[in-house]
N, C-alpha and C positions, 0 to 999 in steps of 0.2 A: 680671629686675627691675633697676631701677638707684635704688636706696633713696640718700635722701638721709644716713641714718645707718641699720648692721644694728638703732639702740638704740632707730630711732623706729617706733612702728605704725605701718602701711602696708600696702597691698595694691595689687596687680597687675592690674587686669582686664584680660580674655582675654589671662591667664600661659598661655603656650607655644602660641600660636595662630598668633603670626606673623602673616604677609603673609596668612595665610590668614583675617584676621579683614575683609578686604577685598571678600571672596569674598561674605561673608556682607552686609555692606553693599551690595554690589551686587543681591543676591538681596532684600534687606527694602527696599532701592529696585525694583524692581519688582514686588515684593509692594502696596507703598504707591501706585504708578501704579496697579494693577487694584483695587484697593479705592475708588482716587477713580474708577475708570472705572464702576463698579457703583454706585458711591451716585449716579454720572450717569444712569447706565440708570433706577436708580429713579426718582430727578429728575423722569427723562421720563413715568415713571408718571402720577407722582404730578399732575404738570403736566397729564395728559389730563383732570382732572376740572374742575370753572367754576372764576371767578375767585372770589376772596371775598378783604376789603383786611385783611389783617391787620398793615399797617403805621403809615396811617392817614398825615395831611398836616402839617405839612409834614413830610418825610422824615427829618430831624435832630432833631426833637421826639421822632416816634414812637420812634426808634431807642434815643433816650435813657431814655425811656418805658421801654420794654422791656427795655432794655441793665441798668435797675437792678432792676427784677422780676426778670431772670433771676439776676441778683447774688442777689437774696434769696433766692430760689427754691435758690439752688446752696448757700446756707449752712442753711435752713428743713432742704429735702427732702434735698439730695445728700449733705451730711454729717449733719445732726441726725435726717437719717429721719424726720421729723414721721410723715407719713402710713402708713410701712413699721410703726411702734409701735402702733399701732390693732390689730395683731395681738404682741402681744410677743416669742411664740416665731421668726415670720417677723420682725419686725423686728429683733432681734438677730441672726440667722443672716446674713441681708443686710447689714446694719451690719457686721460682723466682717469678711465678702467683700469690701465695698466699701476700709475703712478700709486691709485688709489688702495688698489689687490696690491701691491707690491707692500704699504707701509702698514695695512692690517695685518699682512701676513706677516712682516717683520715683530709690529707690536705681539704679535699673540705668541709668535716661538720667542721672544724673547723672554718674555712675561712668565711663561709657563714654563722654560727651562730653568732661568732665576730663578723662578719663586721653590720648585719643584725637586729640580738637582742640584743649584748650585748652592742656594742658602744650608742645606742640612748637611754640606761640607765644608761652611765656612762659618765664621763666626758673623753675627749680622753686621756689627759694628767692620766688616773687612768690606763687605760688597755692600756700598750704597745705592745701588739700584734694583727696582727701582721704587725710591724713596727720597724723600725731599724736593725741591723744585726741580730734579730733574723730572720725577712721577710726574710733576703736575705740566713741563713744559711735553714730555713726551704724551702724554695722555692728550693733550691737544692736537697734536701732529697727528696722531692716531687718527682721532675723533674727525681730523680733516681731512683726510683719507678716504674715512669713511664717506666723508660728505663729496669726495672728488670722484669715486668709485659711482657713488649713487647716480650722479648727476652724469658721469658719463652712458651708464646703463640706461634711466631715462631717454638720453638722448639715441641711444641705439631704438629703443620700445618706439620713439617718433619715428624713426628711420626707417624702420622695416614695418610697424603696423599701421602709421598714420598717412605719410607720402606715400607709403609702397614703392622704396630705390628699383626699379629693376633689379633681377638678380641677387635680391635681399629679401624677397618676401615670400611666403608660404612653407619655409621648413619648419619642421615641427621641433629639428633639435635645438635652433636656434631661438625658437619660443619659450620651451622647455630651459636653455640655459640660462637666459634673459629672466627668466620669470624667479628661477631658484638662486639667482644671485644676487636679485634683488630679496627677497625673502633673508637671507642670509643676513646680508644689512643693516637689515630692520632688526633681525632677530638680535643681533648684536648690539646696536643700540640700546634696545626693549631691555636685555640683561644689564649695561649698563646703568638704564634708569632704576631698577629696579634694584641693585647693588645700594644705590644712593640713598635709597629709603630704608633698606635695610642697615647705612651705616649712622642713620642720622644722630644716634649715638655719639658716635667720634666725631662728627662734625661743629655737632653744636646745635641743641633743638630748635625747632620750624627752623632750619637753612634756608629753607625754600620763599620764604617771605622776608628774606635779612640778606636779598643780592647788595652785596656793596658795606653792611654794616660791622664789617671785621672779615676775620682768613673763613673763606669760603676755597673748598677744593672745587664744588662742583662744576663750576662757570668754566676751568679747564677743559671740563669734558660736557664741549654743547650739544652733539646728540642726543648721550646718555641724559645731560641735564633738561632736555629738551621732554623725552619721554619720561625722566623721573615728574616732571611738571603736569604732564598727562593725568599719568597713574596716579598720581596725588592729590594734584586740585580738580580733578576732573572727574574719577572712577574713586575717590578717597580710600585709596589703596593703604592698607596700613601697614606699619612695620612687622608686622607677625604675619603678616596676609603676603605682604611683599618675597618673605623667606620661602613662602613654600611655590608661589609664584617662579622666581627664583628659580628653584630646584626643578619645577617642572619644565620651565624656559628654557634653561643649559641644556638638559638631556634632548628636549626638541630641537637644540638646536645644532648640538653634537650630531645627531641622529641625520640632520638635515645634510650636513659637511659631509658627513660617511658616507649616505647615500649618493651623493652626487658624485663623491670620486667615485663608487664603483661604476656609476649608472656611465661615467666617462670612461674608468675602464671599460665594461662590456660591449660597451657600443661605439668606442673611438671615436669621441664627438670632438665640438670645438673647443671641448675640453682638452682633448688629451693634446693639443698644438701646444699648450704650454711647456709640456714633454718633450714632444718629438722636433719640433721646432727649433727647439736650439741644434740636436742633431744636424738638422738640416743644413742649417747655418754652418757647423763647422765643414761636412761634407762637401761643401757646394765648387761650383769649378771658381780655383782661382786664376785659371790662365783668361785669355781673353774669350769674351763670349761667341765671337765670329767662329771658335774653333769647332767642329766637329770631330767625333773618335770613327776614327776607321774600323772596317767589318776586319778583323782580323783573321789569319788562314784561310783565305779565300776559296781556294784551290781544293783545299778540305770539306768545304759545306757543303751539306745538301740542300739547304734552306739560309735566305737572308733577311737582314732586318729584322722586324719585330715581330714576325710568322706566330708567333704565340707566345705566351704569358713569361717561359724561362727564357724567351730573347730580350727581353728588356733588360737591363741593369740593376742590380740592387736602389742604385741611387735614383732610377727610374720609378722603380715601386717604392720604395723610400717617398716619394713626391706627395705618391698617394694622400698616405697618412698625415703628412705635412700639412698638405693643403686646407686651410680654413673654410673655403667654399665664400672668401671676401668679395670674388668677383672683381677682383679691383686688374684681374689679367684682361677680360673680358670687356671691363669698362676702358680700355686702355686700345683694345684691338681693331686696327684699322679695317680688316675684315667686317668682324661683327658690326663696327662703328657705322659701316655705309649698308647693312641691311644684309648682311650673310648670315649664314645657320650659326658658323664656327663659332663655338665660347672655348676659347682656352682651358678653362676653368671647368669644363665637362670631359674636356679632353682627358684630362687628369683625373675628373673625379668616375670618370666612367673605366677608364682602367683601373680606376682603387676596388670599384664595386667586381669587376672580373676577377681582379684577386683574391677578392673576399669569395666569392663564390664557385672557382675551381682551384683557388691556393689550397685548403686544407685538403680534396683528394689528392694533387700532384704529393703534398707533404706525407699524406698515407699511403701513397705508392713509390715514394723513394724517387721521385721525381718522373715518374716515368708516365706519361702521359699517353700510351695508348692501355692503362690499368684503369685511367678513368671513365665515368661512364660518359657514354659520346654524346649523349645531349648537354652536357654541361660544357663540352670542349667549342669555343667561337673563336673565329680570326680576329686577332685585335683592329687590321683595319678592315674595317668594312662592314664586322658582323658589331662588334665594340663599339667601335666609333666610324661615324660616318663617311665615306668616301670623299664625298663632295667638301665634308668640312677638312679634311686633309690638304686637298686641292687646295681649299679656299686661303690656305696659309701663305704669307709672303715671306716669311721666316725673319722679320725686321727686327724680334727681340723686345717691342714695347711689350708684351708678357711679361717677358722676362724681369725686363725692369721694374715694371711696377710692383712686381712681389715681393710681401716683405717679408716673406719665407723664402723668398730664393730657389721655387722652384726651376726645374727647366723643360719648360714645353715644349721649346721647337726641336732639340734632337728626339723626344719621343715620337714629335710630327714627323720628323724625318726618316728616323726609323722603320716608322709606321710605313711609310711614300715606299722604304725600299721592298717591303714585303709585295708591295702591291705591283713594282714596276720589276721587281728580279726575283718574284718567285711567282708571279702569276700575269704578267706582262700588262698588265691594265698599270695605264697614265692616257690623259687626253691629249687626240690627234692632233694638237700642236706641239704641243712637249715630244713627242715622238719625233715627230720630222725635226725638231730640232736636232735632236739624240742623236738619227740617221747621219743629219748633215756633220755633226762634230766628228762622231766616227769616222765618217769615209770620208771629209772636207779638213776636218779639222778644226773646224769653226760652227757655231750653232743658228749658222742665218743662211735660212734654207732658202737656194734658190736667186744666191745673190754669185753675183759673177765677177767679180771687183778681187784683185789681188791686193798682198795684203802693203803693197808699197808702194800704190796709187796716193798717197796722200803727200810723199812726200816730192813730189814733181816739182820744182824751181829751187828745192832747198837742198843743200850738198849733205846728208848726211850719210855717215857711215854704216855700212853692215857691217859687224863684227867676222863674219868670213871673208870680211877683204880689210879690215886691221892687220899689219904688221907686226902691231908690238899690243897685245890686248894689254897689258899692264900700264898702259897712257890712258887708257881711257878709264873716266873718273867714275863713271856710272854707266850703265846700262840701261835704255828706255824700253819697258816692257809697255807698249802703247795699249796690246789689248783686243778684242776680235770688233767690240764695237767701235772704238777712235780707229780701226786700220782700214772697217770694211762699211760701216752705214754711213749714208750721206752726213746726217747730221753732225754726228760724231765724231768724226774723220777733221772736222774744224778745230775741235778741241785737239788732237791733234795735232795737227798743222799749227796752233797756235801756239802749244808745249815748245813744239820743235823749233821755231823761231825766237821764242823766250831762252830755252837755251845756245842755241845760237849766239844771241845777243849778248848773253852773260860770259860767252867766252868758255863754255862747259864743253869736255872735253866727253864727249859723247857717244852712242851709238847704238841701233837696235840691230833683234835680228832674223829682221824682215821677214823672207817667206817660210824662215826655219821656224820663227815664232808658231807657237800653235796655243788653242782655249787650253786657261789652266786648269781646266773640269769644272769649273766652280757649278754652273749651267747643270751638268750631269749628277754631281753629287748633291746640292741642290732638291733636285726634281726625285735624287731616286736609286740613278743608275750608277751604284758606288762602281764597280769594276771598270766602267770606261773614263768616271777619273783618276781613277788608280794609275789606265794606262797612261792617260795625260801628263798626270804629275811625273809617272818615272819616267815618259819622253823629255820632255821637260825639264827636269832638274839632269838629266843626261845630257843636253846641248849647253845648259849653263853651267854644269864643271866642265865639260869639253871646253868653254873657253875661260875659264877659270874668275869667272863671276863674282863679286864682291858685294857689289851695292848695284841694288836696283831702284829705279822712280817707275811708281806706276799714277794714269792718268785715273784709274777705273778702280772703285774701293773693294770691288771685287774683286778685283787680281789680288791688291795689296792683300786682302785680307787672308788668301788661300797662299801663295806665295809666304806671306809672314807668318801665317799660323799653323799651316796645315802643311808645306813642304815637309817644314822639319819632321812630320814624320814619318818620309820616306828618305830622309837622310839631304834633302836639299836646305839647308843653312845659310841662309842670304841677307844683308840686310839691306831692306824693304822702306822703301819712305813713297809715301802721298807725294802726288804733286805740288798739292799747296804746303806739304812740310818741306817741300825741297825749295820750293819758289820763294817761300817765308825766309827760309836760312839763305837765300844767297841776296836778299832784300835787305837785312839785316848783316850781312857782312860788306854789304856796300859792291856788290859783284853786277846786280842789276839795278840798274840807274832806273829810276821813273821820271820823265819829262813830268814838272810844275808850271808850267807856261800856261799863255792862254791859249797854247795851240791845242793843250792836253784836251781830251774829248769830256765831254759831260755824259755822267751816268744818272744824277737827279738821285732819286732817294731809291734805295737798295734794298731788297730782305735775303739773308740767306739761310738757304735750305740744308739740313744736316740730313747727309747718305746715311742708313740706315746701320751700311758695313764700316762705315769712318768712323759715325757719332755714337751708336749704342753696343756695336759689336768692337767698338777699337777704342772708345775713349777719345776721341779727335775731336774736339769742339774749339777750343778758342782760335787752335793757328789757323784757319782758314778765317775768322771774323778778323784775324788780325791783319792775316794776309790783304783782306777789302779792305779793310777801313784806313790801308794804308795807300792806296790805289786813289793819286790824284783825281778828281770830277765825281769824287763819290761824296755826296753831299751830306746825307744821313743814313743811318743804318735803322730800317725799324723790324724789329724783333716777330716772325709769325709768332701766336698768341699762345700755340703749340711749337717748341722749338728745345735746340740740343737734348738732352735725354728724355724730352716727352714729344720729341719731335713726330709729325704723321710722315705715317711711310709714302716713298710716287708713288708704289704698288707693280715696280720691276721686282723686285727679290723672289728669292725662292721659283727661280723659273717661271715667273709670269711676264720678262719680259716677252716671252715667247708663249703665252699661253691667253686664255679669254682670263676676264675679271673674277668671273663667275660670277650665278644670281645674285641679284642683288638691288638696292635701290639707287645706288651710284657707283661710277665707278671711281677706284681710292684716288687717280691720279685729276679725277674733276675735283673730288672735296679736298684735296692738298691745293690746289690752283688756288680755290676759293680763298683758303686761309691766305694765301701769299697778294690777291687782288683785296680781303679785306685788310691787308698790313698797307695799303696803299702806297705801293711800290711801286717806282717806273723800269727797275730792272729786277727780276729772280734770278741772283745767282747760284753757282750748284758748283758740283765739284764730283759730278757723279757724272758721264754719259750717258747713265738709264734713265737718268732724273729728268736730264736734261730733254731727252724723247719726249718723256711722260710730261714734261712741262710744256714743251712744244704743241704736244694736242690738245692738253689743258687750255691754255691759255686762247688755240682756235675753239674747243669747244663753247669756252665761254663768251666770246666776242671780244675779247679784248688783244686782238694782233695790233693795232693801232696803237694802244694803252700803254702795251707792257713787253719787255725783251726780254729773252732767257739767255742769259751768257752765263758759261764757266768761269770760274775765275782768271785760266789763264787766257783765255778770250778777251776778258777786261784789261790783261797786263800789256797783250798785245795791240790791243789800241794805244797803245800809252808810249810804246816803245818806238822809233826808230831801226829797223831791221838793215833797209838798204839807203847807203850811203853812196 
């Protein structure tokens, strides 16, 4: 040491290592060569799958774009944990880890670059650190670090070997990472104390018996003081014994760091997420999550969807590596939650293992995939990943959300669906008859004989082919296949329509010209007959030169708002209860206060899947109720807005069975809503609304409990005919 005073605190890194501490640098330089040579390898992976722009034009826009989402993203997820608190037990343990690795690793590059390169370019007296109470105030922060690190690893080792979390227990890499991080620790500590004995010199002899009796550094650092107290009065570790101690400890412990970044290099463990993970992060989609990417050149394919390994997306294989194997998509999954096969979480991790194991021939054939050898070649759906569990998807997005890597599962679900329904015709025989009936009906409710402008019998509204002047009319009501053509449905409807009505809204649908916006089809599978949809579609709505549309059905909105535009249909799109909300707040529709207003008693509402996770829509619709005279209270299901349970309509199962399972999702959504003890479920969905209807007979409680839309609620409230 060469201390600028024996009086001032200070510390030494790598005290008694010498020239040898070169050795080491040389070694963590070519540790750090074969880790960027492996995140190449992956690179190349990851690179063998399509293009998809996730940067967008001009290139300094997007960057910036991005460059400040991941800024948020790094303050939101990476330190505040958002998404990791959704579980509190796992998101503290994580938090502790992360908080903890984060300020050891801070202290040690700092420590060693200071001491190392920056002091033998400066003079000491320029750079005081670190030396003086800063040493000693950072040597504590350090030291609690460590102690935050520890104790969150502890609590992972309970997690996974003592409970057994499902989905958390029996990997070995996860044992293995847990096991050498804890070891790390300790070993750092252990130098710590061991440094202490060898300074007892500068300290001031026996330190260790004179806590409190003049400047003591050590108590700064209570790990390291903690094991200097060990090796001292315990093992009476001497100051000459402690040096060579010492020297053996650092290299063990050096030795221990090296190995472990390689052992994450070569095996891409839940090491290397600390890596690829931010990647992830910045890549991820920032439009809305409802949106899916179209098969592009249709016309040109021989094959569609995810038919093998180079149909996925880079950002698709990219997931792979991402993926921690946290389970927290799987703990989250209304599927798997009521007793299905499907984990999210396999989904991803079983295309990562496919890539691992025919990516490097595709990359030794120059991608050419009839060079490999054919046992190694499998269908990703079907042969990869399970059929059934494809099926079993309602495409709702709690995956999505819960990840706090940002993967995204359901379009590689989806993809997956397309191989299976448009390159080798297998989907189950109700999704099928669905498909039939849209194509040749136009609508996906096979078997139903109802036009689509039966609902609106006593109420004058316009079709825009018998508008004069389409420029009068304020909005356009895309009602939707289910409010036009199901019995149920058809109320919420009829209810819309009278609420505008009332508001004096200059209105119109159009009628039998309306057709399904494909949602149903691309959905389930069959991207070409939403294609044809959408461009019939956005062709009758510039034919009458369409502005703003209201849809009842969050399906529509969401394919209309998200997915026209990219067939060139440009519209803007508002929820029903975003339209009801705004003309409630402009004072355009009166809500009767009286005692004549009907009573709803106490309420819960249900967030659609395509409104609340796929669109961000949560408050206006509770605003919308809570402001609906006779609604007495609002209570919250226990599961609700972005962790909301899916009905278990989406992804084409309004039309399809449940699949195996030990419930189906729209009995365990009821439940949650009968234990909110509620005497109305509102919704804002038509799917929901079905699904809640049988719920609520499944369960017994038709007496109990009502399932109203919201504008079902409004229009009790209103006066229509005067």
């Amino acid at each position: 040491m060469d201390p600028v005073s024996a009086a001032v605190p200070q510390k030494e890194f790598m005290m008694l290592i010498g020239n040898g501490k070169w050795l080491l640098f040389l070694l963590a330089g070519h540790a750090t060569v074969y880790i960027f040579y492996r995140l190449y390898q992956r690179a190349q992976l990851w690179n063998l799958g399509s293009p998809i722009d996730r940067l967008g034009t001009p290139f300094y826009k997007a960057a910036i774009i991005r460059g400040l989402a991941f800024a948020r993203l790094l303050v939101t997820q990476g330190y505040g944990h958002e998404k990791f608190m959704r579980d509190r037990y796992a998101g503290i343990m994580h938090m502790l880890i992360f908080w903890g690795a984060s300020l050891l690793f801070l202290g040690t590059a700092v420590g060693t670059i200071e001491e190392e390169f920056l002091f033998p370019l400066a003079k000491r007296d320029f750079l005081t650190w670190p030396i003086g109470n800063w040493y000693l105030y950072s040597s504590f922060v350090w030291d609690f670090g460590g102690f935050m690190a520890l104790t969150g690893l502890l609590m992972a080792v309970f997690r996974r070997w003592i409970i057994k979390k499902p989905h958390s227990k029996g990997i070995l890499d996860d044992k293995i990472i847990l096991t050498v991080a804890i070891l790390m620790i300790i070993q750092g500590f252990s130098l710590e104390g061991l440094r202490m004995i060898v300074d007892v010199p500068h300290l001031g002899s026996e330190y260790l018996n004179q806590i409190g009796d003049g400047p003591n550094w050590a108590i700064w650092s209570p790990g390291g003081f903690f094991f200097a107290f060990v090796f001292y009065e315990i093992f009476s570790v001497s100051s000459a014994s402690a040096e060579t101690l010492y020297q053996i400890a650092w290299w063990f412990h050096s030795g221990t760091v090296l190995v472990t970044l390689l052992y994450a290099a070569i095996t891409i463990s839940k090491f290397t997420h600390t890596w690829i993970s931010p990647a992830n992060w910045f890549f991820r989609n920032l439009e809305a999550r409802g949106k899916l990417e179209p098969i592009p050149n249709m016309e040109e394919r021989e094959t569609f969807g995810a038919a093998s390994l180079t149909d996925f997306t880079w950002k698709q294989l990219l997931d792979g590596d991402a993926c921690t194997k946290c389970a927290r998509c799987t703990d989250n999954c209304p599927a798997n939650l009521t007793g299905k096969t499907l984990s999210p979480m396999m989904v991803i991790q079983n295309v990562k293992g496919y890539m691992n194991e025919v990516g490097p021939e595709l990359i030794a054939s120059g991608g050419d995939e009839t060079k490999v050898p054919e046992h190694l070649i499998k269908s990703p759906a079907g042969d990869v990943v399970d059929e059934t569990d494809l099926w079993s998807c309602v495409t709702c997005g709690a995956c999505m959300e819960a990840c706090p890597v940002f993967i995204e599962h359901v379009p590689s679900i989806v993809d997956m669906r397309r191989s299976l329904v448009m390159n080798e015709g297998k989907l189950p025989d109700t999704a099928e008859a669905a498909l039939r009936s849209l194509e040749t009906r136009g609508h996906p409710w096979s078997g139903m004989s109802r036009s689509r402008v039966e609902w609106t019998e006593g109420l004058e509204i316009p079709f825009m082919s018998e508008v004069e002047n389409p420029e009068e009319i304020e909005v356009l009501y895309w009602v939707g296949c289910a409010a036009s053509l199901e019995d149920r449905s058809m109320r919420i409807a009829k209810a819309t329509g009278k609420v505008l009505i009332n508001a004096g809204i200059k209105f119109a649908i159009l009628g039998e010209e309306e057709s399904c916006t494909g949602d149903p089809a691309r959905r389930i599978g069959m991207e070409y007959l939403y294609q044809v949809q959408a461009e019939q579609n956005i062709e009758t709505l510039n034919r009458y030169n369409v502005k703003t549309i209201i849809t009842t059905c969050p399906h529509c909105f969401n394919t209309i708002k998200n997915e026209y535009p990219q067939f060139g249909g440009n519209f803007e799109v508002m929820h029903h209860t975003e339209y009801l909300n705004k003309l409630v707040k402009e004072k355009r529709l009166q809500l009767s206060t009286g005692p004549e207003a009907p009573s709803f008693g106490t309420i819960t509402y249900h967030d659609p899947c395509y409104l609340g996770r796929h669109n961000g829509i949560y408050d206006i619709p509770r605003d919308l109720a809570s402001g609906i005279p006779g609604v007495d209270a609002m209570n919250e299901m226990e599961m609700h807005k972005n962790r909301a349970f899916c009905c278990g309509a989406g992804g084409g199962h309004m039309w399809m069975e449940d699949g195996p399972g030990d419930e189906k999702i729209n009995h365990r959504r009821t439940q949650h809503a009968i234990d909110a003890e509620a005497d109305v479920i509102a919704t804002a969905c038509p799917f929901c609304a079905q699904m809640f209807e049988d719920g609520v007979k499944v369960k017994g409680q038709e007496d109990n409990m009502r399932v109203l839309d919201l504008s079902e609620m409004i229009v009790q409230n209103i006066e229509i005919e005067k």
